[in-house]
N, C-alpha and C positions, 0 to 999 in steps of 0.2 A: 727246247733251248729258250732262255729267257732275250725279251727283247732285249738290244743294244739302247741305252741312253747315254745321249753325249752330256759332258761336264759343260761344254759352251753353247748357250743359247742360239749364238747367232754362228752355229755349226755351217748353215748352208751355205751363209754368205762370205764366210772365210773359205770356205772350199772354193766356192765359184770364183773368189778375187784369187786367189793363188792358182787355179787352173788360167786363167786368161790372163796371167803371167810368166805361161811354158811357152818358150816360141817353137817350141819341136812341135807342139800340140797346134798352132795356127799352121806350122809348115807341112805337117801332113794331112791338113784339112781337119782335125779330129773335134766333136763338140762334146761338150758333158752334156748329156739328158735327161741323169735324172740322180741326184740326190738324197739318201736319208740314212738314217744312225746307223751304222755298220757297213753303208752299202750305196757305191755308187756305178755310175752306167755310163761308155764313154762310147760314141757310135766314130764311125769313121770312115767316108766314101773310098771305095776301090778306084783306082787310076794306075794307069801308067806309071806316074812321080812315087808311086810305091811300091814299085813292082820289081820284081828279077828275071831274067833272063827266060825263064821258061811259062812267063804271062800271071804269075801266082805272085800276089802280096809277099817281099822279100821277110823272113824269117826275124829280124829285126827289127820291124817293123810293128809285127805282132806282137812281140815280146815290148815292144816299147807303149803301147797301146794297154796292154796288160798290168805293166808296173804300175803305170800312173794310174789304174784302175785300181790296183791293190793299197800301193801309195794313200789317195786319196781316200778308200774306204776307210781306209786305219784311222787319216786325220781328222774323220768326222767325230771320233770319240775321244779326241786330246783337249785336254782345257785350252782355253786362250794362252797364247804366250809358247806352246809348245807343239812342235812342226813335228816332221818324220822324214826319216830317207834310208829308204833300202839299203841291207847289209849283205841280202843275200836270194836268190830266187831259182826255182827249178822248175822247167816249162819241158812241157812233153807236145811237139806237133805233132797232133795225130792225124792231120788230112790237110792237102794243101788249100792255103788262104784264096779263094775266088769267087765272085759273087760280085753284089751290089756295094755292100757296104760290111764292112766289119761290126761288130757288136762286143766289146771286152764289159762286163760284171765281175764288177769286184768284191768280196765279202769276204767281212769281219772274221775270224776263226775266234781269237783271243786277243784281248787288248789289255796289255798288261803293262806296268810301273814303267820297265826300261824297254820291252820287247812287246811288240804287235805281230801276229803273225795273220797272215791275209790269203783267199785264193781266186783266183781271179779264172773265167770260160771267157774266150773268145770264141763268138760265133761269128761264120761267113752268112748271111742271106743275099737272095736271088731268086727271081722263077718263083718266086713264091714259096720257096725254101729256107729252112736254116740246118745250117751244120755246123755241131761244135767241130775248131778243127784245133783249140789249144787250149793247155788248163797249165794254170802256174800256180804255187805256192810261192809266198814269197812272207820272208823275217825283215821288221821294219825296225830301225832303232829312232825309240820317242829322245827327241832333240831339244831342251826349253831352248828360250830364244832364238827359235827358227820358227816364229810366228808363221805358219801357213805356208809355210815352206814344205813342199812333197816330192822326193825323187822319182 
């Protein structure tokens, strides 16, 4: 598969100003880690304030950590002047979220005119462990004028 090249130069630092503009993303502690064309890394510490009833990162939670993983991967490949926001996504939990910290990677599938389509691994680590425990696919609709804007 040929590499990803984004149309906007300064791809990274429109991603990072629109991530440190999600407050869902400060209020469940989550940080970006790592950036580049087709493909970004959003880590996010295990606690309590994320958790459900049976001690496991609530379902929700994952899935939110995930979009904004596939989100973002897409908007690394949009020219300037043009955002994206989820139209659509289907997440399979395959092992409950526990561990240290969550790990969502997001990556490019297709990046096309009006439609991105993106898939994003959520991994739990711990103990010196990782385990995928979610994988999403998710269809992004490219938005102009939603500059760095990503659902």
């Amino acid at each position: 598969m040929p590499a990803h090249v984004p149309k906007d130069t300064d791809f990274e630092g429109r991603v990072r100003r629109s991530f440190a503009r999600q407050g869902v993303m400060e209020t469940i502690g989550a940080v970006m880690t790592q950036v580049a064309p087709g493909e970004v890394e959003i880590a996010m510490p295990v606690s309590a304030q994320v958790g459900q009833q049976h001690g496991f990162v609530h379902a929700g939670i994952v899935a939110t950590i995930a979009d904004s993983a596939c989100g973002y991967a897409a908007l690394t490949l949009m020219p300037a002047g043009t955002g994206v926001l989820t139209a659509e996504f289907k997440i399979n939990l395959m092992a409950p979220a526990a561990g240290e910290r969550l790990i969502a990677r997001g990556t490019v599938v297709r990046s096309g005119r009006l439609l991105s389509v993106a898939q994003a691994e959520v991994a739990a680590e711990g103990d010196g462990q990782r385990k995928t425990v979610a994988l999403m696919t998710a269809t992004l609709v490219n938005v102009e004028g939603r500059d760095g804007i990503a659902d």
